[in-house]
N, C-alpha and C positions, 0 to 999 in steps of 0.2 A: 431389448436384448440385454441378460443382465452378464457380467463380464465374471469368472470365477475371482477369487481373491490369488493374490499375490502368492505365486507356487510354491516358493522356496523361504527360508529362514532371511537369508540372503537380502530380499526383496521385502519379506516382514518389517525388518529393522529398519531399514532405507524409509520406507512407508512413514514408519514409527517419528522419525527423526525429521523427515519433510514438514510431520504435523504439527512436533513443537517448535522449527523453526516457522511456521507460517502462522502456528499463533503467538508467538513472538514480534513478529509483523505485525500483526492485525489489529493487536494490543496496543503497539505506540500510533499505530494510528488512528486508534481513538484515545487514545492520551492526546494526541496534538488537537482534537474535535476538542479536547474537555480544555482545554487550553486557551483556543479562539473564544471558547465563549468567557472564559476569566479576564481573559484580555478584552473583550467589549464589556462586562461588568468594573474593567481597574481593578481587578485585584492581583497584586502583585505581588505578594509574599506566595503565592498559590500557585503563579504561571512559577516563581522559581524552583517551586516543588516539582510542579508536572514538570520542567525543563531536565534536573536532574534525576527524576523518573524516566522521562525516552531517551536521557543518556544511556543508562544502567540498562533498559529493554534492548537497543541498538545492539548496544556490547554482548549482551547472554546471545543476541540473535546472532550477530557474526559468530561468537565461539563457536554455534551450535551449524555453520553452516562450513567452519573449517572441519570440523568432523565428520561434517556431512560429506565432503565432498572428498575426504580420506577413505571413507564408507565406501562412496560409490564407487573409487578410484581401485579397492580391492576386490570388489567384488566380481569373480569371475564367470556367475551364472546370469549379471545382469545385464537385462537386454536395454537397451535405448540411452546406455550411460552418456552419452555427451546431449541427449536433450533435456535429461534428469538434472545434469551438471546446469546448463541451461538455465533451467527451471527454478533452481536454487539462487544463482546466481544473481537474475531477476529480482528474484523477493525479499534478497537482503538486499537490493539498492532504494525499493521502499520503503526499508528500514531506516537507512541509511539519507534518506532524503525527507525523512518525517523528523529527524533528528536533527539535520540542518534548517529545514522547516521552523521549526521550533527556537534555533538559536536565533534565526533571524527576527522571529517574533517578540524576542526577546528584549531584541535592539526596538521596536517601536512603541518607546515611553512616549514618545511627543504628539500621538497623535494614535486614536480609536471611533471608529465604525460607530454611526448611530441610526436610527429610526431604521427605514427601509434597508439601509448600503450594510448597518448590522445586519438584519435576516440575509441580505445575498450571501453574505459570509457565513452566516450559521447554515445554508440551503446549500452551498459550496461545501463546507467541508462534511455535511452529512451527505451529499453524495457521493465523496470521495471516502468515507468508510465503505459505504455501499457497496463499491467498486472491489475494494480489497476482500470485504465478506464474501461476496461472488465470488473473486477468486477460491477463498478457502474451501470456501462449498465445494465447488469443481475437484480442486486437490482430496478436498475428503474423500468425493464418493466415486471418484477415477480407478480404484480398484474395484470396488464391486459391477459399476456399471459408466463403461466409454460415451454409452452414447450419450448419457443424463449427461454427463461431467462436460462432454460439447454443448449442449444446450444452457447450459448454466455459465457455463465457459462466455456465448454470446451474449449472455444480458451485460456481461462484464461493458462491452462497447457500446451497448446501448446508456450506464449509468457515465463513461468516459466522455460520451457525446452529450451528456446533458451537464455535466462539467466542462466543457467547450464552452460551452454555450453562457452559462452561471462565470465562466473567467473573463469571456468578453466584456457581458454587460457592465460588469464588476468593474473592470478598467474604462470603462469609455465613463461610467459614472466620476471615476477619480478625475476624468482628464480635464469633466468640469467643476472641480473642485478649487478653489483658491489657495492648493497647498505649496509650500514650499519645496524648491525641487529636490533638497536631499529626501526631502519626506515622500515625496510622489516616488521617486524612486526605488525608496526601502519596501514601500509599500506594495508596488508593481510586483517588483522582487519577490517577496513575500509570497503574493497572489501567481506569479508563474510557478513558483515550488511548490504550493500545493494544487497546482494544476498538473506536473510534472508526476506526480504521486499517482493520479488514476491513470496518465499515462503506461507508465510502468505496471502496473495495476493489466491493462489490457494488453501490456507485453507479455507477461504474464499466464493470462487467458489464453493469447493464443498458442504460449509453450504449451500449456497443456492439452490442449487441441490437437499440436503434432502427435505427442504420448497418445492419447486416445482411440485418434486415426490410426496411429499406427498398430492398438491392439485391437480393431476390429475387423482386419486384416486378415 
């Protein structure tokens, strides 16, 4: 069933404005992907780049989601404003959590991932783009078609649950590690924020699920 596009001017812009802030999103969250792997190569003039890279991404993405939610806040022909606000709200905290992500990365000079325990980490944060791409998809084609945008919407928890799974391992591997505890710690830390990332990621999925449901109604 395919969904007509977005009725009003209104509702255009709103659309408009969703897209650049959720590839604002999407972006530092593969900046932080391009990140972990510099951080398992040691290259640290590079992670300082990317780090003041998803600074600057973070920031355009908040600007673009106080406007947004100024947008949605006027708009008097739009329907579902507080799941749309919702919506928004969610996706800059992925912003916003790829960014902290990243600082705390930053802090782990004394210690990087090798052989196997590197790929969990390269397999982890490539599921965790995954996750956020699902999302956009969803966001994208939510206007012309509700139900595709639910189906796309669900793979979002299927790539969360396999990020479950890639954070467990991940940590029981560290816990037989002979690291030092501030180190085990930063590290853990580290690995729950970008666990926390697909999270949000499938909070996400399911806002726009509500949106969907509610326009095949």
């Amino acid at each position: 069933m395919v969904i007509n596009p977005y009725a009003n001017d209104e509702e255009r812009k709103v659309l408009d404005m969703y897209q650049d802030h959720i590839r604002k999103v999407v972006t530092a969250v593969k900046e932080l992907a391009l990140m972990v792997e510099e951080w398992i190569n040691n290259e640290w003039e590079a992670i300082e780049r990317r780090l003041e890279k998803i600074s600057s991404l973070e920031k355009e993405a908040d600007e673009i989601k106080r406007a947004l939610l100024d947008e949605v806040s006027k708009a008097a022909t739009l329907i579902q404003r507080e799941d749309l606000m919702r919506l928004s709200l969610i996706a800059d905290e992925i912003a916003d959590y790829a960014d902290a992500t990243s600082f705390r990365l930053s802090h782990l000079r004394d210690w990087r991932p090798q052989g196997e325990l590197a790929n969990m980490f390269r397999e982890l944060v490539e599921w965790v783009v995954k996750s956020v791409e699902k999302f956009r998809e969803a966001v994208f084609i939510l206007p012309q078609n509700a139900e595709k945008a639910i189906k796309i919407a669900e793979e979002v928890d299927e790539s969360e649950r396999k990020v479950d799974t890639l954070q467990r391992n991940i940590v029981y591997v560290l816990y037989d590690l002979e690291l030092e505890a501030k180190t085990l710690i930063k590290v853990i830390d580290f690995v729950e924020h970008i666990e926390e990332i697909a999270d949000l990621a499938e909070d996400a999925a399911d806002a726009v699920r509500i949106v969907a449901v509610a326009r095949l109604r």
